[in-house]
C-alpha positions as CSV (number, residue, x, y, z in Angstrom):
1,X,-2.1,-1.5,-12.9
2,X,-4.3,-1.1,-9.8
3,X,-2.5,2.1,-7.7
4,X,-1.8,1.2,-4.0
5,X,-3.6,2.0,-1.4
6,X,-1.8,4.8,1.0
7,X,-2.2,1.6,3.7
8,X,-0.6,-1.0,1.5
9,X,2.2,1.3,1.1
10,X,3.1,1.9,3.9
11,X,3.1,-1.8,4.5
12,X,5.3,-2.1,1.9
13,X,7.5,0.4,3.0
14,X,7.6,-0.8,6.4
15,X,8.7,-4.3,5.0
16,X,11.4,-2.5,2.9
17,X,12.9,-0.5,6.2
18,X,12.5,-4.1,8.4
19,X,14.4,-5.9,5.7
20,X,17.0,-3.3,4.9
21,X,17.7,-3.1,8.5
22,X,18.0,-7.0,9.1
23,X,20.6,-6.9,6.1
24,X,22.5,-4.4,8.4
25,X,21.4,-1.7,5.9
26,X,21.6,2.0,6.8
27,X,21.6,3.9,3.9
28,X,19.7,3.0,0.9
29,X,17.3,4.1,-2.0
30,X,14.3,2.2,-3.0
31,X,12.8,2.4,-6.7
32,X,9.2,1.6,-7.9
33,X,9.2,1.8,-12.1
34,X,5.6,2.3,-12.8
35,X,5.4,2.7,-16.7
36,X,7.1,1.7,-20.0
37,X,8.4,5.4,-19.7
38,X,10.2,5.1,-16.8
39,X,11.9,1.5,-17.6
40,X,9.2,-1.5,-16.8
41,X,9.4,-3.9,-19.1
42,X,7.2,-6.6,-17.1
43,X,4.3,-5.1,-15.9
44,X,3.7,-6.4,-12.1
45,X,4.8,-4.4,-8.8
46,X,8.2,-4.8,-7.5
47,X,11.0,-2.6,-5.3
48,X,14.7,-2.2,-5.7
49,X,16.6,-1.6,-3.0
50,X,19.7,-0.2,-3.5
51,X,22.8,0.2,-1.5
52,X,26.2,0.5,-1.4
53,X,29.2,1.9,-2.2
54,X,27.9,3.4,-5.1
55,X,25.0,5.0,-3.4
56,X,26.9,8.3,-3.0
57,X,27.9,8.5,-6.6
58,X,24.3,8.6,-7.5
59,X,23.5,11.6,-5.5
């Protein structure tokens, strides 16, 4: 896999923040796996957003 340039992610992340906040999201974690060692099974680019509940749990 290709890395990111530091301008496409911060696009990225921007889109992340805009859509977190239009789904009235304050708090939240995002997660990039980037490996077989860290969990990707299918080997394209995608972001979890997570939020919740939970959340504090995971702290």
């Amino acid at each position: 896999m290709d890395a990111l340039s530091p301008e496409e992610s911060g696009r990225m992340l921007a889109f992340v923040a805009s859509t977190a906040r239009e789904a009235g999201l304050e708090d939240y974690r995002v997660v990039v796996n980037v490996g077989p060692g860290a969990g990707q099974a299918v080997f394209h680019l995608h972001w979890h957003v997570l939020a919740g509940p939970s959340l504090r749990s995971m702290a």
